[in-house]
MMTF fields as JSON, N, C-alpha, C and O atoms, coordinates in Angstrom:
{
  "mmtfVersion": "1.0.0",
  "mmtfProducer": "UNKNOWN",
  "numBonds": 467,
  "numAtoms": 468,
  "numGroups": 117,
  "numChains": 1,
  "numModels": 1,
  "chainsPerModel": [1],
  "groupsPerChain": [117],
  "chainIdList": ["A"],
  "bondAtomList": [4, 2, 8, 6, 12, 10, 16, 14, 20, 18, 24, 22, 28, 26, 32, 30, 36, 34, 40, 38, 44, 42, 48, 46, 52, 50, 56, 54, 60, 58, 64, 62, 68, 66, 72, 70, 76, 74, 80, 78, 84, 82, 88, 86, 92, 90, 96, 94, 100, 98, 104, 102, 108, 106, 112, 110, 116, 114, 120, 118, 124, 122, 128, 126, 132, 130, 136, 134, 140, 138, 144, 142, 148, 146, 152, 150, 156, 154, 160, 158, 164, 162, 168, 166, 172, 170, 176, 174, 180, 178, 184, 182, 188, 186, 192, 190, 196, 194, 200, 198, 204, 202, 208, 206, 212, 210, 216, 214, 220, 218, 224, 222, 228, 226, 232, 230, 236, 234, 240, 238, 244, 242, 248, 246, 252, 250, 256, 254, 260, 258, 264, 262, 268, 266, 272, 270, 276, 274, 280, 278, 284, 282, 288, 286, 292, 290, 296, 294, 300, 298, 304, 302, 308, 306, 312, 310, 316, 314, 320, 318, 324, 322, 328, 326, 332, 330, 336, 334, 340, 338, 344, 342, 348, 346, 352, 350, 356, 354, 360, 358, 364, 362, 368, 366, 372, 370, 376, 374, 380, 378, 384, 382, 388, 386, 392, 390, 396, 394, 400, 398, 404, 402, 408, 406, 412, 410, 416, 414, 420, 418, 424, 422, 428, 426, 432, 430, 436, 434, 440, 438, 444, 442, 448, 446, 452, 450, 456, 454, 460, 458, 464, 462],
  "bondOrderList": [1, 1, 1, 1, 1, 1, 1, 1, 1, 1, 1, 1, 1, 1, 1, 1, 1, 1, 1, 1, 1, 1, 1, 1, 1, 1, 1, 1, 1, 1, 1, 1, 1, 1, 1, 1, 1, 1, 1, 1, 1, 1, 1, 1, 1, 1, 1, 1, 1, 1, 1, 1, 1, 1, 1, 1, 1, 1, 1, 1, 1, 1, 1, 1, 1, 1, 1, 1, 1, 1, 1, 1, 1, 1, 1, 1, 1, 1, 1, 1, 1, 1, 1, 1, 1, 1, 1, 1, 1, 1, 1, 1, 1, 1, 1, 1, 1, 1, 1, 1, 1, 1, 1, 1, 1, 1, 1, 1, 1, 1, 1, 1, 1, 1, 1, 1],
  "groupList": [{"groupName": "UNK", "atomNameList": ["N", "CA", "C", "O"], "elementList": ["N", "C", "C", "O"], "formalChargeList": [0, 0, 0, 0], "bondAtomList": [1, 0, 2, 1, 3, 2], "bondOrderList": [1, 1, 2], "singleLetterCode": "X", "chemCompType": "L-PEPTIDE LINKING"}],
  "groupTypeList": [0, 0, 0, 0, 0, 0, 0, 0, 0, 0, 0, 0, 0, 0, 0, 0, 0, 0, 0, 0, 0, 0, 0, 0, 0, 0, 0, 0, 0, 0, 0, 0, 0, 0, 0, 0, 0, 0, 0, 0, 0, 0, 0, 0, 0, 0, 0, 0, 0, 0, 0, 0, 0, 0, 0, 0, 0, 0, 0, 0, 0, 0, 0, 0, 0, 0, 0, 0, 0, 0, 0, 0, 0, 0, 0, 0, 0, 0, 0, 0, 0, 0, 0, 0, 0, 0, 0, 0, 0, 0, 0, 0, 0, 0, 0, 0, 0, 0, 0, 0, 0, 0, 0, 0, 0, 0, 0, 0, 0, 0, 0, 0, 0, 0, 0, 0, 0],
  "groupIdList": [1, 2, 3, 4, 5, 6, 7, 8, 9, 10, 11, 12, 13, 14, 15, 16, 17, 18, 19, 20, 21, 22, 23, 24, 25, 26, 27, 28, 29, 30, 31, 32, 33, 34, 35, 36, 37, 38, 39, 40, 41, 42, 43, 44, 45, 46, 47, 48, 49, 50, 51, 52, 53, 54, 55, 56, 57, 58, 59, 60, 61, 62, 63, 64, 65, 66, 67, 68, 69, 70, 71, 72, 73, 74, 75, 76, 77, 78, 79, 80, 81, 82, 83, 84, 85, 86, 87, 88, 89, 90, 91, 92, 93, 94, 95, 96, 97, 98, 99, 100, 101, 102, 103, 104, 105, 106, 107, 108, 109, 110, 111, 112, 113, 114, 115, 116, 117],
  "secStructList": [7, 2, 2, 2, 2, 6, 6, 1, 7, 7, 1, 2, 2, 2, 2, 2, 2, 2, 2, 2, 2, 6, 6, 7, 1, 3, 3, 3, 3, 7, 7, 1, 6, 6, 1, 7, 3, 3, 3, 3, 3, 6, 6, 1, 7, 3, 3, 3, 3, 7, 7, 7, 7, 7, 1, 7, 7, 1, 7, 7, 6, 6, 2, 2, 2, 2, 2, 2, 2, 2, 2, 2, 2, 2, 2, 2, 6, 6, 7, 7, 6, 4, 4, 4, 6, 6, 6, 2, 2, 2, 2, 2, 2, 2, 2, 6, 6, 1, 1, 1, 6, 6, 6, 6, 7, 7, 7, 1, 2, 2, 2, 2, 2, 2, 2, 2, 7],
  "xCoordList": [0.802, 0.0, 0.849, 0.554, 2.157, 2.747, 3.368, 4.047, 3.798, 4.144, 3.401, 3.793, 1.707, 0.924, 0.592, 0.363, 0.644, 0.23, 1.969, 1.837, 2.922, 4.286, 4.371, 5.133, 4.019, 3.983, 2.977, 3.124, 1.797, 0.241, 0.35, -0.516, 1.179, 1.218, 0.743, 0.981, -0.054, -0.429, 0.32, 0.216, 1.276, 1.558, 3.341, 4.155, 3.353, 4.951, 5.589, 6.317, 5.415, 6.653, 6.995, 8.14, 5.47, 5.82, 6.543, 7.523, 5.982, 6.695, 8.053, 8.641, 8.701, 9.938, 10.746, 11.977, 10.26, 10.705, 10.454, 11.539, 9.341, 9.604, 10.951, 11.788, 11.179, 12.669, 14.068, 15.142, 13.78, 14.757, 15.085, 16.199, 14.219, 14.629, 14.915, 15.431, 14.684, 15.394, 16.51, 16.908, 17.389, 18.273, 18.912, 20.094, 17.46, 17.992, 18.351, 17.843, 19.211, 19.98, 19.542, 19.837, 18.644, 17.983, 16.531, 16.582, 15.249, 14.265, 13.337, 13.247, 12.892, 12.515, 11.29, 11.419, 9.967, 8.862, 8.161, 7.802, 7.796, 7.374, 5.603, 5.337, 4.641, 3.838, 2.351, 1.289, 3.087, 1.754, 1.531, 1.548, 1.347, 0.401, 1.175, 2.403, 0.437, 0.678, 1.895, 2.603, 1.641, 1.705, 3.717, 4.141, 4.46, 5.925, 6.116, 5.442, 7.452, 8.206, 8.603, 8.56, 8.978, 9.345, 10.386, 10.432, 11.225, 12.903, 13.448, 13.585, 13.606, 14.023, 15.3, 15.02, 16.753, 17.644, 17.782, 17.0, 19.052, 18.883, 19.545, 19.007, 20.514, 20.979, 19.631, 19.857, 18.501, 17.499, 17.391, 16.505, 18.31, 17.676, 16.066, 15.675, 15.515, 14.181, 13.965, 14.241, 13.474, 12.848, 11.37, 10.725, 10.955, 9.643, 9.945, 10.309, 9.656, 10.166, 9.035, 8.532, 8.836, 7.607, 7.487, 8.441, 6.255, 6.361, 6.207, 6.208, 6.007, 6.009, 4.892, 4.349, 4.315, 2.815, 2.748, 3.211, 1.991, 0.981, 0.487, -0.111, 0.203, -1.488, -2.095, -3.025, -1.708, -2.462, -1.341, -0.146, -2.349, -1.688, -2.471, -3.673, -1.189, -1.629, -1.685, -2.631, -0.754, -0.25, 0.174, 1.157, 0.262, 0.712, 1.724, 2.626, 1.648, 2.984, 3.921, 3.954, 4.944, 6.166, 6.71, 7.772, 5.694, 6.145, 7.355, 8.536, 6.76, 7.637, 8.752, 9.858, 8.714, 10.052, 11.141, 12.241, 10.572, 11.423, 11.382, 12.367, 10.986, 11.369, 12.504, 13.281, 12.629, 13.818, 14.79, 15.769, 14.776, 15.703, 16.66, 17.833, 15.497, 16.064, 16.969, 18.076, 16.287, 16.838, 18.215, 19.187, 17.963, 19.703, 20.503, 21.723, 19.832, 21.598, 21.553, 22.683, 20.802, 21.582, 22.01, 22.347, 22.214, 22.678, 24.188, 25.106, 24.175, 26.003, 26.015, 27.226, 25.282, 26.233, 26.683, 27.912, 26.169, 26.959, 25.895, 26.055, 24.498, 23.899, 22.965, 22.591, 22.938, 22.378, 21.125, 20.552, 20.212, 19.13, 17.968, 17.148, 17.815, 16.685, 16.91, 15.908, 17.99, 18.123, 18.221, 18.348, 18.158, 18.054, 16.446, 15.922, 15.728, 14.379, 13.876, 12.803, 14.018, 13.478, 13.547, 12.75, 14.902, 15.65, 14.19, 13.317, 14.215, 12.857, 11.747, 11.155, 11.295, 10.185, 9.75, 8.703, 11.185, 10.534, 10.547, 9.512, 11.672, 11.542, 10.246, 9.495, 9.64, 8.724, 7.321, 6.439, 7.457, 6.358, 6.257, 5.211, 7.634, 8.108, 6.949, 5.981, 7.732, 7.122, 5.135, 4.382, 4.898, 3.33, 2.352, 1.24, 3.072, 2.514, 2.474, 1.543, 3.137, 3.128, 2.524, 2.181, 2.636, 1.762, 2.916, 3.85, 2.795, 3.878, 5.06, 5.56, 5.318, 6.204, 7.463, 8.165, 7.854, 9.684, 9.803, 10.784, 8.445, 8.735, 9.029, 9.658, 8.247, 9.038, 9.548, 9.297, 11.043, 12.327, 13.209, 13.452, 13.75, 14.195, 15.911, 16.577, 16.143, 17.908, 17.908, 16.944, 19.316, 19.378, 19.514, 19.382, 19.599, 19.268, 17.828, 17.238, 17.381, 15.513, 15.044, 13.855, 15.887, 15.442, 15.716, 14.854, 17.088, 17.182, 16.49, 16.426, 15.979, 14.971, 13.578, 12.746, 13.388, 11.821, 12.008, 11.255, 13.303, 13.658, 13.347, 12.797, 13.993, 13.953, 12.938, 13.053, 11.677, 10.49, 10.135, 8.946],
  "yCoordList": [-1.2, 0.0, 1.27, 2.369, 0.822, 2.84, 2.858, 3.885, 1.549, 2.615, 2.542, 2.6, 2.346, 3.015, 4.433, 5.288, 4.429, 5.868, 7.075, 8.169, 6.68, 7.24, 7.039, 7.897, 6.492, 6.665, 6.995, 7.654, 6.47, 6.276, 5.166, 5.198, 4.019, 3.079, 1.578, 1.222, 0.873, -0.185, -1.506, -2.0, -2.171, -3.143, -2.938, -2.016, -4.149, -4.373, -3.778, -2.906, -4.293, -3.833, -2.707, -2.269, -1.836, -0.41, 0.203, 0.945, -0.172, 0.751, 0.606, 1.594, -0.669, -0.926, -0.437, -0.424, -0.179, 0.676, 1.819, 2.345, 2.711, 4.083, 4.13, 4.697, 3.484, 3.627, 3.522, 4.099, 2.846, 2.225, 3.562, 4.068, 3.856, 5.328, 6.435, 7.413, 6.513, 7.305, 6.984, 7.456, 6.118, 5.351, 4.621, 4.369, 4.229, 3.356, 1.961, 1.583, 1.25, -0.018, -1.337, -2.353, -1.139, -2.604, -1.987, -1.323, -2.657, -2.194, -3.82, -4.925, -3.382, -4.671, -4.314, -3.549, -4.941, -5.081, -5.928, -6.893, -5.421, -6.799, -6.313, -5.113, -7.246, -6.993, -8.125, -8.699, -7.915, -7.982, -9.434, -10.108, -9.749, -10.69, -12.197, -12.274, -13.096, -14.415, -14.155, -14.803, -13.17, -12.58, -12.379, -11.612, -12.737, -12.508, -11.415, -10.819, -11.556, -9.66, -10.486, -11.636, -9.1, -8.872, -7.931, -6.849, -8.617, -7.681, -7.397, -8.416, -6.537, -6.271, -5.213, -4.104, -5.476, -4.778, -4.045, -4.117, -3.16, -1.806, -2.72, -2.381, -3.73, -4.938, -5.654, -6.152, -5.841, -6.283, -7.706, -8.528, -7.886, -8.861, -9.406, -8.572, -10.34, -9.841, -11.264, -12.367, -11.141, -12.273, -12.085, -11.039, -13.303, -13.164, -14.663, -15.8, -14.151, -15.033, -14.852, -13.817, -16.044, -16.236, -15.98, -15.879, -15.932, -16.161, -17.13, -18.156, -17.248, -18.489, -18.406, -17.314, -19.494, -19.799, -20.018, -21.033, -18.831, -19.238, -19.22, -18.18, -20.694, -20.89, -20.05, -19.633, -19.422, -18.629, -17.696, -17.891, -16.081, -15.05, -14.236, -14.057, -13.799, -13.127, -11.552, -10.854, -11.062, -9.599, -9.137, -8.678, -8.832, -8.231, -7.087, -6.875, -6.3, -5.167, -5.511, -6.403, -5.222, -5.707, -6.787, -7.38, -7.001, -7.976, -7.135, -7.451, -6.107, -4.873, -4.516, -4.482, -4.24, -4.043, -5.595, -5.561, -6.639, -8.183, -8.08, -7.346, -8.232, -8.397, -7.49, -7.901, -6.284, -5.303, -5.989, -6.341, -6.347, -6.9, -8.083, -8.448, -8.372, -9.765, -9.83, -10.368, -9.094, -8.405, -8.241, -8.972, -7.24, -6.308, -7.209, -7.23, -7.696, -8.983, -9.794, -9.908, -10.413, -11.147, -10.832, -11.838, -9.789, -8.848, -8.936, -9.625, -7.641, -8.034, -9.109, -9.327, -10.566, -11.791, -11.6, -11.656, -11.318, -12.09, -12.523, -12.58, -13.036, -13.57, -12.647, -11.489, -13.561, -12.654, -12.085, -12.617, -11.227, -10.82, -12.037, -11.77, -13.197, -14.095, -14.799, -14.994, -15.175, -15.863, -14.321, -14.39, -13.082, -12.159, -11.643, -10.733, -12.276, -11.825, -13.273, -12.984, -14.369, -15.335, -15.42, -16.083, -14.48, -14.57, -13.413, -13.742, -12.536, -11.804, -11.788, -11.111, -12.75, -13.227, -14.666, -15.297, -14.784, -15.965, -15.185, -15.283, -14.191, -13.16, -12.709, -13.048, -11.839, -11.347, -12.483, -12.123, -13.594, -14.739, -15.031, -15.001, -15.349, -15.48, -14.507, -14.717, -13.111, -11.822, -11.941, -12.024, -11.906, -12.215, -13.21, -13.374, -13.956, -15.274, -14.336, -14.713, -13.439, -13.182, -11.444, -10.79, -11.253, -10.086, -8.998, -9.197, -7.728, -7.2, -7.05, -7.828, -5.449, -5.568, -5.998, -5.792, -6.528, -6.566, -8.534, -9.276, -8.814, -9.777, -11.584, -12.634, -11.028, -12.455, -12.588, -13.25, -11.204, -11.64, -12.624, -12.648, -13.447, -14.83, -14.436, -13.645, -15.233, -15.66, -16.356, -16.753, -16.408, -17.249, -18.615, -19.115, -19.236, -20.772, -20.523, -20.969, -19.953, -20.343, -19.585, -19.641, -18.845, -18.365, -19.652, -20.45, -19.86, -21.485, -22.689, -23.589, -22.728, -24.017, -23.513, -24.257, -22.235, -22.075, -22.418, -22.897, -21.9, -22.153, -23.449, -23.95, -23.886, -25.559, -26.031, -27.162, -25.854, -26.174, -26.824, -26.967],
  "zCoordList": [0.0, 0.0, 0.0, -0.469, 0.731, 0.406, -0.099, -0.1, -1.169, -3.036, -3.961, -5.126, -3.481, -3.936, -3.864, -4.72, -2.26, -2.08, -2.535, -3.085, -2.263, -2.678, -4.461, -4.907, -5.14, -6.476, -7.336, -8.365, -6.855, -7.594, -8.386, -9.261, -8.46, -9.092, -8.239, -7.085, -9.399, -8.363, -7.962, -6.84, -9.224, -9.593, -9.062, -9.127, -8.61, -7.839, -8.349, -7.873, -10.133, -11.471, -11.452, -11.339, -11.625, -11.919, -10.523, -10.579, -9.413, -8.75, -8.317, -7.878, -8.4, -8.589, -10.065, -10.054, -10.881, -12.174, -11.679, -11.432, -11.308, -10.316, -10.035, -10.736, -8.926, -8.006, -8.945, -8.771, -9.701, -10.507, -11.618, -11.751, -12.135, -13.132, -12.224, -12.765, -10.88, -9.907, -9.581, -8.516, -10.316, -9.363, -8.389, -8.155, -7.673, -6.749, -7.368, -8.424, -6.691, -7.333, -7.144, -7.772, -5.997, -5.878, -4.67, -3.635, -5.51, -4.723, -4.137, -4.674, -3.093, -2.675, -1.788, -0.832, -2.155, -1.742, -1.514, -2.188, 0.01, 0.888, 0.405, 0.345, 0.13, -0.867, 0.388, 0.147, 1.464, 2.748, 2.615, 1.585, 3.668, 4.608, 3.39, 3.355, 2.639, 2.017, 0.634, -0.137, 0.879, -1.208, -0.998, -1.863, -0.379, 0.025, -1.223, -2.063, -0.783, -1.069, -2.829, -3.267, -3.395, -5.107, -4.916, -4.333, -5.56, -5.295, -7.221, -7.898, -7.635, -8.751, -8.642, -8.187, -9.042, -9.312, -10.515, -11.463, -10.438, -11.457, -12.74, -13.794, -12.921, -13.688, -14.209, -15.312, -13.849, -14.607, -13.652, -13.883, -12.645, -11.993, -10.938, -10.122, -11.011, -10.972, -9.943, -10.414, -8.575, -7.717, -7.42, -7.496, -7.066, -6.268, -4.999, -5.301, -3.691, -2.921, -1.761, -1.321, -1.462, -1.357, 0.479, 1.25, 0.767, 2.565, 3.134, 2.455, 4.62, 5.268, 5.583, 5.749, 5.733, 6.401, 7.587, 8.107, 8.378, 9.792, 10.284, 10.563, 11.028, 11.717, 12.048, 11.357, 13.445, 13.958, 13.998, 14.218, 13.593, 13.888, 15.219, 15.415, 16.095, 17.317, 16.803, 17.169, 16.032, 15.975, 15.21, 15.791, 14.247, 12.831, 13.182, 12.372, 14.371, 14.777, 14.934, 15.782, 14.47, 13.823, 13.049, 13.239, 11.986, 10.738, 10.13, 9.993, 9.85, 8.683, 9.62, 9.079, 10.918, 11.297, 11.013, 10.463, 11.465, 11.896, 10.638, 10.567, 9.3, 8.082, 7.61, 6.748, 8.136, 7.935, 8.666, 8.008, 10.162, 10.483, 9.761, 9.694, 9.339, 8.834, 7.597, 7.619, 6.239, 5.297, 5.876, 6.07, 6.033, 6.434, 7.649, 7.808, 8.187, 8.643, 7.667, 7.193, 7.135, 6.134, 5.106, 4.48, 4.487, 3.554, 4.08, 3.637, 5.63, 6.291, 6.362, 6.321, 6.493, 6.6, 5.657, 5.708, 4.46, 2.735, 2.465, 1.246, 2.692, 1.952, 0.274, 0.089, -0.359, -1.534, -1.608, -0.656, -2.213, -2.105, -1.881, -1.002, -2.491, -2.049, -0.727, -0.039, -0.314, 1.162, 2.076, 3.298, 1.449, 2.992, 2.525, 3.168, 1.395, 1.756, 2.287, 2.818, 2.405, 2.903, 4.217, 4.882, 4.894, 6.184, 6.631, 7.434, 6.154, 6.505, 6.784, 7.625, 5.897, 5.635, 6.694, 6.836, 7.333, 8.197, 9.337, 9.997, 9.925, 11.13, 11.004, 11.919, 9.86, 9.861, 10.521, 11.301, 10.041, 10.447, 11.96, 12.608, 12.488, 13.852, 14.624, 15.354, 13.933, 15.116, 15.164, 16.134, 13.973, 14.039, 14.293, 13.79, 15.317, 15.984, 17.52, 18.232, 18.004, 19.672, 19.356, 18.371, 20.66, 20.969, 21.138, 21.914, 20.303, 20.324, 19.227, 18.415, 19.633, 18.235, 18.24, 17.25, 19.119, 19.026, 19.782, 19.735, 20.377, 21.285, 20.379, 20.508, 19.668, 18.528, 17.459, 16.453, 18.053, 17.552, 17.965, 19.171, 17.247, 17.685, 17.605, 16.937, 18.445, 18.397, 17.012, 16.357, 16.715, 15.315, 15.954, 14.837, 16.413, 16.668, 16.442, 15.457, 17.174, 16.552, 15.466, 15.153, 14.825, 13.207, 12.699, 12.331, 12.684, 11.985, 12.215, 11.378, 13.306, 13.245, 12.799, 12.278, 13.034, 12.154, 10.15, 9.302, 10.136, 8.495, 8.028, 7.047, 9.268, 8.73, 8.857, 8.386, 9.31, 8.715, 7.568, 7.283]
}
């Protein structure tokens, strides 16, 4: 919804081509709730990576932060753009099972065993 409302465009593509004729070098959109994030670089490289599924959700406040988290350490590990949006995308899942925005951030021993799912 806010690179809809930040561009007027509706569709992942366009608004990642937005950013992209502005110059940014790699844009990445987390695209809510089942629908996982769409990452397109300024090289023409192009993902869609999907989310994790779960049962019950307690809390939706702080998906978008734990998905940033997640992103950007695995970026400084070294990992490449689809394993640091998947790394996100499972933080992000983690956090929206508990109540609260910060409380189900996991240690990496239990990021890694939710992965391994």
């Amino acid at each position: 919804n806010e690179g809809r409302i930040l561009t007027g465009m509706d569709h992942e593509k366009d608004i990642a081509g937005y950013y992209l004729q502005r110059g940014v070098q790699t844009v990445v959109i987390k695209m809510g709730g089942s629908h996982g994030t769409y990452i397109r670089t300024a090289d023409d490289q192009e993902y869609y990576v999907p989310s994790y599924h779960v049962d019950h959700i307690v809390d939706t406040v702080g998906a978008g932060d734990g998905f940033a988290v997640g992103f950007t350490s695995a970026i400084l590990d070294g990992l490449n753009l689809e394993d640091a949006a998947r790394r996100g995308a499972a933080i992000g899942a983690m956090a929206i099972q508990v109540a609260g925005d910060n409380e189900g951030l996991p240690t990496r021993t239990q990021l890694e065993e939710f992965q391994r799912r």
